[in-house]
C-alpha positions as CSV (number, residue, x, y, z in Angstrom):
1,X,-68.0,-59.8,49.1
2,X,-65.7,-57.4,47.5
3,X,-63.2,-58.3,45.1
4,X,-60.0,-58.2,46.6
5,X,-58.6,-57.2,42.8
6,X,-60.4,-53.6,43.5
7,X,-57.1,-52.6,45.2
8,X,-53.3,-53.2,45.0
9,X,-53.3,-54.0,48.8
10,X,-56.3,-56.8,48.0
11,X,-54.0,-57.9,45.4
12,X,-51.0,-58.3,46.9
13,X,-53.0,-60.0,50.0
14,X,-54.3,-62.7,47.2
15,X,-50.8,-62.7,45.7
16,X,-49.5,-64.0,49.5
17,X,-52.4,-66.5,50.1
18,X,-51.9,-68.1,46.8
19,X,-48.5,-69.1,48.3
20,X,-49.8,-70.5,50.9
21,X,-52.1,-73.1,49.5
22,X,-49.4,-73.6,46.6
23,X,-46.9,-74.3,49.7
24,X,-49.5,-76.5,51.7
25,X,-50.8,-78.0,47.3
26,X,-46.9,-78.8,46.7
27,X,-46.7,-80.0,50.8
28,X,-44.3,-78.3,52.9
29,X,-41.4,-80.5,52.8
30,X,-41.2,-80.9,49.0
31,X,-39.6,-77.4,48.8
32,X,-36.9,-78.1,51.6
33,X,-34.7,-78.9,49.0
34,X,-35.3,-75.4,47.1
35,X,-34.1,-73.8,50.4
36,X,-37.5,-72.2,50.5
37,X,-38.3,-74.5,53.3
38,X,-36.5,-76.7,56.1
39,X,-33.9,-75.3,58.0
40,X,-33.6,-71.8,59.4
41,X,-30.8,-71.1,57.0
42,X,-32.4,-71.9,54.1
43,X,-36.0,-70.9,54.7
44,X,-33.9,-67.1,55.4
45,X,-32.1,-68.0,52.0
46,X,-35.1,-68.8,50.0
47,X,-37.0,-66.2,51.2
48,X,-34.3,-63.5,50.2
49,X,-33.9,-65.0,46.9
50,X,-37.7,-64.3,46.8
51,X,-37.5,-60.8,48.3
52,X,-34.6,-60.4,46.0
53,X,-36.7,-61.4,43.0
54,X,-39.7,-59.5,43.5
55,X,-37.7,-55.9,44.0
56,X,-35.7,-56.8,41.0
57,X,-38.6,-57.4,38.8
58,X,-40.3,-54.2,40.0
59,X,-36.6,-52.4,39.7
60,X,-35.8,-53.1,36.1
61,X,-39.6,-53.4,35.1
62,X,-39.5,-49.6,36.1
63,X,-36.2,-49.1,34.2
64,X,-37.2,-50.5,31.5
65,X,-41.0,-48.5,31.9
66,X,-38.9,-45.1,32.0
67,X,-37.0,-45.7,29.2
68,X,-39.2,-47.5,26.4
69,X,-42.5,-45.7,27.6
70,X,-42.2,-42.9,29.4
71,X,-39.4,-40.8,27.7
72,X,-40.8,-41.2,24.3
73,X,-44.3,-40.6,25.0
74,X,-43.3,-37.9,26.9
75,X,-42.3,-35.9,23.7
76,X,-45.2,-37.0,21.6
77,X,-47.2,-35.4,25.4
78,X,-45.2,-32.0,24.8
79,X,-46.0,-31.6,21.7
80,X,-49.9,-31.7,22.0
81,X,-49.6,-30.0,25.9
82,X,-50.6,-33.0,27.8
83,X,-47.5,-34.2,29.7
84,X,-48.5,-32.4,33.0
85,X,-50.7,-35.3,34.4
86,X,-47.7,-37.6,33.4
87,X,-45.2,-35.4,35.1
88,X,-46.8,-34.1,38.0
89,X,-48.6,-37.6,39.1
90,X,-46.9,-41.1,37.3
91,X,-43.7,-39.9,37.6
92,X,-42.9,-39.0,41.0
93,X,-44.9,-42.0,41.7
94,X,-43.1,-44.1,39.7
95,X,-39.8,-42.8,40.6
96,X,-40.5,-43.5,44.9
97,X,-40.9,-47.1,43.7
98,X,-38.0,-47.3,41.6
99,X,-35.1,-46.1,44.0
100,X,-36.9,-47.9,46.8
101,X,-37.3,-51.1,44.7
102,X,-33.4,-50.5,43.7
103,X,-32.3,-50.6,47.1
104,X,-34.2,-53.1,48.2
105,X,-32.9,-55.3,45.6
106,X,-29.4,-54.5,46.3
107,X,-29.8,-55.1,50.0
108,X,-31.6,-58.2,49.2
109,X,-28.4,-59.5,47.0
110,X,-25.7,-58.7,49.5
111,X,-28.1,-60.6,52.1
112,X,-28.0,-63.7,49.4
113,X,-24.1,-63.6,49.5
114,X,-23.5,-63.4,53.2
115,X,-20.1,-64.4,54.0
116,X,-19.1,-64.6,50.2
117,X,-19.9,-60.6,49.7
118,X,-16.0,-60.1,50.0
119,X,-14.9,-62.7,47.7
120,X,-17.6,-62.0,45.1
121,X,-16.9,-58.1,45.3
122,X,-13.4,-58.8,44.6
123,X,-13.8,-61.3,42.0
124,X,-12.3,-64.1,43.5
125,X,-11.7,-67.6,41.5
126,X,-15.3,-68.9,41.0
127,X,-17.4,-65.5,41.9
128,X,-16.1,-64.2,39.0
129,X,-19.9,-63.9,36.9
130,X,-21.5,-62.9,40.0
131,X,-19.6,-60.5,41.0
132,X,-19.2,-58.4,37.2
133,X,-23.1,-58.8,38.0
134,X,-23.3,-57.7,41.1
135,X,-21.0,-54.5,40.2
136,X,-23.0,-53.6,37.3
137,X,-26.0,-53.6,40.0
138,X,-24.0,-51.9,42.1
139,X,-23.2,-49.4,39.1
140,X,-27.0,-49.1,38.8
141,X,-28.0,-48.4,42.6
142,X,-25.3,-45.2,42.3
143,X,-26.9,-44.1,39.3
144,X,-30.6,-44.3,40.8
145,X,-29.6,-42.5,44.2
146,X,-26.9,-40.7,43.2
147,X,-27.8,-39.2,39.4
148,X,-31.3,-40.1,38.5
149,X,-33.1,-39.1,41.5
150,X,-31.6,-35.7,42.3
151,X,-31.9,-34.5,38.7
152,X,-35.3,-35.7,38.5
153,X,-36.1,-33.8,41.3
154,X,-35.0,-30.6,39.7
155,X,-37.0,-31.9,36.2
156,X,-40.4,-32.3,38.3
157,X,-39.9,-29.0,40.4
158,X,-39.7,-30.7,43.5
159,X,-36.4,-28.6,44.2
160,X,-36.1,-25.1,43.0
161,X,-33.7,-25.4,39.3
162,X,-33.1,-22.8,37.1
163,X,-33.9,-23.4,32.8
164,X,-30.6,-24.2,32.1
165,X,-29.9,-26.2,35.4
166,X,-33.1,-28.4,34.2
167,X,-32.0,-29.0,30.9
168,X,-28.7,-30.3,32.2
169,X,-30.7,-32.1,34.4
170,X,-32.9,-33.7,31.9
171,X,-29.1,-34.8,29.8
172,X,-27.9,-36.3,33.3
173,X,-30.7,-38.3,33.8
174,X,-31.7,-39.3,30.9
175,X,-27.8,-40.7,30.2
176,X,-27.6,-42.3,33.9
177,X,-30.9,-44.0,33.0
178,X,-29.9,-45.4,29.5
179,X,-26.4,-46.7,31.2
180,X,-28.2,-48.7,33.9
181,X,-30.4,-49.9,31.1
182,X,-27.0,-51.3,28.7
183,X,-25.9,-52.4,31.9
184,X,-29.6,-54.1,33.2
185,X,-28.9,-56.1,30.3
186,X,-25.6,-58.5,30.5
187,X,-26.4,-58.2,34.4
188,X,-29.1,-60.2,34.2
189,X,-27.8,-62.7,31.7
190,X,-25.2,-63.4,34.4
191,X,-26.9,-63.5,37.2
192,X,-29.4,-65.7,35.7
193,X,-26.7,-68.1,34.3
194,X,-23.9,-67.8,36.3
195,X,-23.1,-69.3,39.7
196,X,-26.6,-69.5,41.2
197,X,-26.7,-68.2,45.1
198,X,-27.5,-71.5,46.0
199,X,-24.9,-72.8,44.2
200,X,-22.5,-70.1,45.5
201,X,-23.5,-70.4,49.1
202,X,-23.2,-74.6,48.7
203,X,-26.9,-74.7,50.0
């Protein structure tokens, strides 16, 4: 029998049945009051807090990747000539599932806060630490789609840059990447331990 750890796809197959017999282990009806079960409102609530967990984690764990692991080994690789399998392979792998993971998170939150996206968006009495959060991961989604990713594009060659367009480039996305790590950082503190989407939607 093969061991479904051989591959990510095996992996994340195990990852889903293990939910399963934890769900049927903890029985069914013990996590209606999580909002992961029950209803259909708040088995569609608890499963886009779970959505909205698992891009997030891959998100900033890719954020966080770029910026304490890749960028400095990067200039230890330059210096001894072996950053080419790092650039031309890791990174543009990396960097598909960070802007998709980014998204995905995003669109996963504004699921979460349905009818109160307006209210929290305008900081409204009582969304107040949900929506700075939400604005500083809205900060962050602009600076994936709209700084990072074209200026790494011209940084791995996947567009046609001249020298100096590439080193401004490199200062662009290197900057928009350090911001949305400052930022990653009182985001999560309040989205962790401000009002709670369950508390926020009164579920």
């Amino acid at each position: 029998m093969k061991n479904p750890l051989d591959s990510i796809k095996g992996t994340i197959i195990a990852g889903l049945v293990l939910i399963l017999i934890s769900l049927v282990y903890l029985d069914w009806g013990e996590l209606s009051t999580t909002g992961l079960l029950g209803d259909a409102s708040s088995a569609y609530y608890g499963f886009m807090r779970f959505f909205h967990v698992i891009a997030g984690t891959a998100w900033i764990g890719l954020l966080y990747y770029f910026n304490f692991v890749q960028v400095p080994a990067l200039k230890d690789a330059a210096a001894d000539g072996t950053g080419a399998g790092i650039t031309k392979h890791v990174a543009p792998l990396a960097l598909l599932w960070f802007r998709w993971a980014a998204l995905a998170t995003w669109l996963a939150g504004a699921a979460l806060l349905g009818s109160s996206f307006t209210d929290t968006f305008l900081l409204s009495d009582g969304y107040e630490a949900i929506g700075i959060g939400s604005w500083m991961g809205t900060i962050m989604l602009f600076n994936v789609w709209g700084l990072i990713w074209p200026n790494q594009q011209k940084i791995l060659g996947m567009k046609k840059a001249t020298d100096e367009e590439k080193v401004k480039a490199r200062r662009v996305a290197l900057l928009a990447s350090r911001t949305n790590t400052m930022l990653s950082i009182p985001m999560l503190l309040l989205m962790t331990n401000g009002l709670s989407h369950r508390a926020l939607l009164g579920l």
